[in-house]
VEXDREN-2710 file (C-alpha; in Angstrom, 1 decimal):
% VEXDREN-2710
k/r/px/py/pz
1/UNK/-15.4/-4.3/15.6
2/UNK/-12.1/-3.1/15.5
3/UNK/-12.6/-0.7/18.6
4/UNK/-9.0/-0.4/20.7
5/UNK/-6.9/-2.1/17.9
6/UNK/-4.1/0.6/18.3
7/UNK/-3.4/0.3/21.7
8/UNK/-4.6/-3.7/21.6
9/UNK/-1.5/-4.3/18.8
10/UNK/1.8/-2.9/19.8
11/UNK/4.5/-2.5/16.9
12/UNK/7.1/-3.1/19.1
13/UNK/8.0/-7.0/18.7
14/UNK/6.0/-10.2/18.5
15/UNK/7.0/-10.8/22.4
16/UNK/5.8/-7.2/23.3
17/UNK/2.5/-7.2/25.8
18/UNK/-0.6/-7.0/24.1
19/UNK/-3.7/-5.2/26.0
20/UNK/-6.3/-7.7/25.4
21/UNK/-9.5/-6.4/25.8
22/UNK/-11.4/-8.8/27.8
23/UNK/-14.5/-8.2/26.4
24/UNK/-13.3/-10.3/23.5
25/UNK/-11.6/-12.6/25.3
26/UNK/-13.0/-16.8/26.5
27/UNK/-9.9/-17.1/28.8
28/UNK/-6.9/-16.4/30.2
29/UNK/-3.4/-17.6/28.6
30/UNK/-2.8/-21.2/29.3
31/UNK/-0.2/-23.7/27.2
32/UNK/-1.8/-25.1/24.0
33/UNK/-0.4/-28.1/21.7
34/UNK/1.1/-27.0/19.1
35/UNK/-0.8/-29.2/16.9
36/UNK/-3.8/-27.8/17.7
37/UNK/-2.7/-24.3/16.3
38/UNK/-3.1/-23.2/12.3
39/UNK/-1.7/-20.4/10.9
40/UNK/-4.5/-18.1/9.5
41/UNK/-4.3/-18.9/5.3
42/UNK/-5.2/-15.1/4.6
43/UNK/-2.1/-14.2/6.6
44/UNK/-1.6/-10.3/5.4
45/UNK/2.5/-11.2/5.8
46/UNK/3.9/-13.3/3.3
47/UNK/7.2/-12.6/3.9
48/UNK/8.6/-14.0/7.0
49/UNK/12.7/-13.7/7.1
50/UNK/14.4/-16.8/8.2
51/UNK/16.9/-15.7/10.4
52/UNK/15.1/-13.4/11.8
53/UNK/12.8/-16.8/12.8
54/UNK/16.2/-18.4/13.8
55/UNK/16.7/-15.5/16.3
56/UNK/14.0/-15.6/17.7
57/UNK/14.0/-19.4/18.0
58/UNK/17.2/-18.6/20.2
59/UNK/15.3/-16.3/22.1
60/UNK/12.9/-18.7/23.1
61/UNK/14.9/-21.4/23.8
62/UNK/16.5/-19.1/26.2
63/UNK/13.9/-17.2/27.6
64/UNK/10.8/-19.3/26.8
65/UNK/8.0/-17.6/24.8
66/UNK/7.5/-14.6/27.0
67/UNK/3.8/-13.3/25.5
68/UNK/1.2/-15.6/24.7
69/UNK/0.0/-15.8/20.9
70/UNK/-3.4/-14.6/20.2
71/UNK/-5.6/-17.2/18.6
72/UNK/-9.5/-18.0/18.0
73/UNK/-11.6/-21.2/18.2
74/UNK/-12.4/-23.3/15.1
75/UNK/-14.0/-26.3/15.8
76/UNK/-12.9/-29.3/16.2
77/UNK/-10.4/-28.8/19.1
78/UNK/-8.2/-26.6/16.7
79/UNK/-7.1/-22.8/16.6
80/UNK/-6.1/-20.4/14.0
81/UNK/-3.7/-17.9/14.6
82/UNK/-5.0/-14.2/14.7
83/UNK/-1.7/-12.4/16.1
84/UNK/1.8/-14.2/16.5
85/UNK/2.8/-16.3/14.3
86/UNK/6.0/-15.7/14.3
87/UNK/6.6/-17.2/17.9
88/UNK/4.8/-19.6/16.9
89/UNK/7.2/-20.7/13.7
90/UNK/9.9/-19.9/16.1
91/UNK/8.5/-22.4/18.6
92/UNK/8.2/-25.0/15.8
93/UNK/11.9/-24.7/15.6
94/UNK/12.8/-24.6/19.0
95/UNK/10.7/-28.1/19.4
96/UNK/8.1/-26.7/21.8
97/UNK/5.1/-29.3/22.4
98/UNK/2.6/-26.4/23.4
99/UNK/2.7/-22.7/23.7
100/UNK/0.7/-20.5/25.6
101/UNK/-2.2/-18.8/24.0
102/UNK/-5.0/-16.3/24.3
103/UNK/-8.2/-17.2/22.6
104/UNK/-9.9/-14.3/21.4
105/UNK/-13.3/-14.4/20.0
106/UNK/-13.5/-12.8/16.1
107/UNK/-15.4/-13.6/13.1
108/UNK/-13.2/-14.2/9.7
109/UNK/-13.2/-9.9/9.0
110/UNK/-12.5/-9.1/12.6
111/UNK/-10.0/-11.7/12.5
112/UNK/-8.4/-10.4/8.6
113/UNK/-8.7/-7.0/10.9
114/UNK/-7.0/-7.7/13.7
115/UNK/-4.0/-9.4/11.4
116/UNK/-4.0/-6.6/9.2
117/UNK/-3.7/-4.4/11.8
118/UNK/-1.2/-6.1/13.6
119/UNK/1.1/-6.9/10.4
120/UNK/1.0/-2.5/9.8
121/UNK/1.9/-1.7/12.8
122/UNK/5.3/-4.1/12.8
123/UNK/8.4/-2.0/12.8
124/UNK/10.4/-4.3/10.2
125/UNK/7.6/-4.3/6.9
126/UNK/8.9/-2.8/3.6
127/UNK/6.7/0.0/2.3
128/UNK/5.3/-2.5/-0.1
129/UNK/3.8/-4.6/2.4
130/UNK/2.4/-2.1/4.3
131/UNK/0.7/-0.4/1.4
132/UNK/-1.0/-3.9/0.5
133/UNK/-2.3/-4.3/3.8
134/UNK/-3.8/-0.9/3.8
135/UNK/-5.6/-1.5/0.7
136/UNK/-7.0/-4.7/2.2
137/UNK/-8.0/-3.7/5.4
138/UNK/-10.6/-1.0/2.6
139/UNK/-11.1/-3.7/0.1
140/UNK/-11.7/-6.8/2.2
141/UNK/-12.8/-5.4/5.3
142/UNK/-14.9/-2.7/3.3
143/UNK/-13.2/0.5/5.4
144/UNK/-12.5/4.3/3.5
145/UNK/-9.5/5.5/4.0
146/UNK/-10.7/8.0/7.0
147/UNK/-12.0/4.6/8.9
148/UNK/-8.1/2.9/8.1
149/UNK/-6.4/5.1/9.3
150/UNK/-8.5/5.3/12.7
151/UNK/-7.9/2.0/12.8
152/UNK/-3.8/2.2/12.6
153/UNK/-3.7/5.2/14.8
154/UNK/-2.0/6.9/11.5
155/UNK/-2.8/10.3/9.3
156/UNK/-5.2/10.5/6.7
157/UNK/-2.3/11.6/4.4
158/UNK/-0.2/8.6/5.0
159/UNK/-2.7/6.0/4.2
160/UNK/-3.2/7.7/0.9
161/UNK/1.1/8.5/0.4
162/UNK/1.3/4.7/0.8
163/UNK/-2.3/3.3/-1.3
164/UNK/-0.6/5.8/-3.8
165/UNK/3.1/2.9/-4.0
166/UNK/0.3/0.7/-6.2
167/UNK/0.2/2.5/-8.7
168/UNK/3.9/2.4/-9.2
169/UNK/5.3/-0.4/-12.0
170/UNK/6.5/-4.1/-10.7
171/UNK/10.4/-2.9/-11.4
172/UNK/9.6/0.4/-8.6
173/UNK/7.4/-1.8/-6.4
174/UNK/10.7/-4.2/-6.3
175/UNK/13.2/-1.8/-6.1
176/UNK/10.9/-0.3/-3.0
177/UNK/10.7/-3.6/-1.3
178/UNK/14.8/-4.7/-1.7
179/UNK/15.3/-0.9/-0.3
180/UNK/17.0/-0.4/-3.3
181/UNK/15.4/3.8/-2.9
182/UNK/13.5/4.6/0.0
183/UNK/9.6/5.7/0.5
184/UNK/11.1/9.0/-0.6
185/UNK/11.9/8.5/-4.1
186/UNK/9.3/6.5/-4.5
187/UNK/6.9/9.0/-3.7
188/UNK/8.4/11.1/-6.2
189/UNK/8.1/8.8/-8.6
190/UNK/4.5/8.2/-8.1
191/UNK/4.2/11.9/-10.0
192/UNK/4.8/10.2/-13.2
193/UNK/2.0/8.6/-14.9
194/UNK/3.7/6.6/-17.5
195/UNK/5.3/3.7/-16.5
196/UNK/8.4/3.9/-19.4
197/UNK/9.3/7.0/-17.9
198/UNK/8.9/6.7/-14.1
199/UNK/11.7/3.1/-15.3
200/UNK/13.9/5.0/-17.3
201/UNK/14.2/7.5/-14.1
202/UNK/14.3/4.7/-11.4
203/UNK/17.1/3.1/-13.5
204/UNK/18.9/6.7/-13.5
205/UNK/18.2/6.9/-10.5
206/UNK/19.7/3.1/-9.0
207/UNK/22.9/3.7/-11.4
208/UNK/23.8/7.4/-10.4
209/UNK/23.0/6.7/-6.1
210/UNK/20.6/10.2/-6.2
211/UNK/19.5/11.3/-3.6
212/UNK/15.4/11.9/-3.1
213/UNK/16.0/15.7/-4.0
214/UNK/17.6/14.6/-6.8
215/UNK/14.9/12.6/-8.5
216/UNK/12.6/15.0/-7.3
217/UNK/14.4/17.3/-9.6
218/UNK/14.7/15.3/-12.6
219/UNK/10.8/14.6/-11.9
220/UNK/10.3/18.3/-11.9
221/UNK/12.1/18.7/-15.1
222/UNK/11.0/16.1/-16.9
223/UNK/7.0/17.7/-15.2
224/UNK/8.0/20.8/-17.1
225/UNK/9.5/19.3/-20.3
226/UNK/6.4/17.6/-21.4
227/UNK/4.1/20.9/-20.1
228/UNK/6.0/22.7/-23.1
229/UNK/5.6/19.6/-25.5
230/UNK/1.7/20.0/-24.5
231/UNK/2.0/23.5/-25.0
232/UNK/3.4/23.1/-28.5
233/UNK/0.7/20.7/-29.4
234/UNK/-1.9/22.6/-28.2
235/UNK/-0.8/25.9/-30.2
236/UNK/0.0/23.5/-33.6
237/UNK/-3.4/21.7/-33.6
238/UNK/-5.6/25.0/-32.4
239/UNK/-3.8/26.5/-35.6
240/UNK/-4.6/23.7/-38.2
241/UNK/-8.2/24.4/-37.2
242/UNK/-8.5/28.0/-37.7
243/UNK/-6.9/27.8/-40.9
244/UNK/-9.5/24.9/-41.7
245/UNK/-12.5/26.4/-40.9
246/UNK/-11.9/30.1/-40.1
247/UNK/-12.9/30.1/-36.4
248/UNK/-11.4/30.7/-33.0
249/UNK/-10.2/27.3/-32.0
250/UNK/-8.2/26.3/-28.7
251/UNK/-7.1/22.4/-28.1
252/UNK/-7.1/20.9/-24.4
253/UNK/-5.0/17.5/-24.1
254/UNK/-5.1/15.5/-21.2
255/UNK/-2.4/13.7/-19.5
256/UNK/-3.9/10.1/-20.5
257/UNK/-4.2/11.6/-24.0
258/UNK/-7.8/12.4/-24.5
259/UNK/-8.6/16.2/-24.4
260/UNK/-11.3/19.1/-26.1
261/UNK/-11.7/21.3/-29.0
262/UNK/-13.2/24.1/-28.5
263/UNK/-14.5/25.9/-31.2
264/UNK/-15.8/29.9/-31.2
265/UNK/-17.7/32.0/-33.6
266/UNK/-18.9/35.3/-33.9
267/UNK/-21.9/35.3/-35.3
268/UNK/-24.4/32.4/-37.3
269/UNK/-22.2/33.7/-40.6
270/UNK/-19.3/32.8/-39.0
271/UNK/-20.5/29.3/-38.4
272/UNK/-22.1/28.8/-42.0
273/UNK/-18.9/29.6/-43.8
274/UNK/-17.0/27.1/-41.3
275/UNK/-19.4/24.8/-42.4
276/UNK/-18.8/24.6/-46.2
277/UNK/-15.0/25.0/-45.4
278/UNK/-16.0/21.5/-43.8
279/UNK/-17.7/20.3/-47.1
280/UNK/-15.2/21.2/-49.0
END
């Protein structure tokens, strides 16, 4: 499963060739009624721009549909779509009774595979969307990272700089998919962990028009800023604790806000007096 998807699903355009590996496939193209064709429901792409359908409507009233659409068998005389359906909303337009088709054998993961891979490796996604797919091609088609991006024909690194856009807030994630800032800044706002702040720099970010070294400056600063405010809390709550109970004490806080105490002594005296200094 999923052997050849790189070169079998080119980014180029939903017209380009596809090198159909005939291993998988029942036929050669031949016109199909429209009718008879689905759209897959677990579709990665859920946002399909209409004029770019319109244009490519005109395309293919011109030209004709130049590259077959890739579907599977169903039952019942019908097909779902695996890779395509663009064309084939297009050809819905145009008024087309039948388009020609590949049939492609692929159970329900290769299938979610093959559209998953298909949908990344489109030139026109927003970051968002392509991040989403990656995380479903591991979630519902069970790969690691390593095994994704094999599949994509992409670096380890990537995969991960774009599973890591999740984590951002629903006002980033938006921001990221109207292009409001570009992958850039929103990778340097992944490096902030709470979600008031990475907002409060996006907005400062929108209104002023910084550049990505910008906010990766202010992310740097405000990094820095709340190392010292750490720092500071650290020193003040190690020092309550030697004055309550006598002993070496150093304080650890985490980013999420959990942390350690660490307590020393010198000896079992040391530790005796701490403890009635407790009881006290």
């Amino acid at each position: 499963m999923g052997r050849g998807l790189s070169a079998l699903l080119k980014p180029d355009s939903d017209q380009v060739q596809e090198n159909v590996s005939s291993e998988k496939m029942i036929s050669d193209s031949f016109p199909l009624d429209i009718t008879k064709i689905e759209p897959n429901p677990s579709q990665p792409r859920t946002n399909f721009e209409e004029y770019l359908i319109n244009d490519l409507a005109i395309s293919i009233e011109s030209l004709g549909i130049i590259q077959p659409i890739t579907v599977r068998d169903i039952g019942d005389g019908h097909y779902q779509i695996i890779s395509g359906e663009r064309r084939f909303r297009a050809a819905k337009i145009v008024g087309l009774r039948s388009i020609p088709v590949f049939v492609r054998v692929a159970d329900d993961q290769e299938a979610l595979e093959m559209a998953l891979v298909e949908n990344i490796q489109r030139r026109d996604l927003d970051p968002m969307e392509i991040a989403l797919s990656y995380n479903r091609l591991m979630t519902d088609c069970n790969l690691t990272q390593q095994q994704t991006s094999d599949r994509v024909g992409k670096n380890r690194s990537t995969v991960a700089n774009y599973i890591g856009l999740l984590k951002l807030s629903p006002l980033v994630q938006a921001g990221l998919r109207d292009r409001d800032i570009t992958m850039g800044h929103a990778r340097a706002l992944v490096g902030i962990s709470e979600n008031s702040q990475r907002d409060n720099l996006y907005h400062q970010c929108i209104k002023g028009s910084w550049s990505v070294r910008q906010l990766e400056k202010a992310v740097r600063n405000l990094t820095q800023e709340k190392q010292l405010q750490k720092g500071s809390q650290n020193i003040e709550a190690a020092d309550i604790f030697r004055k309550k109970l006598g002993l070496d004490a150093k304080v650890k806080i985490k980013p999420d806000g959990g942390g350690q105490i660490i307590l020393s002594f010198k000896n079992l005296d040391e530790l005796s007096r701490a403890l009635e200094r407790m009881d006290d």
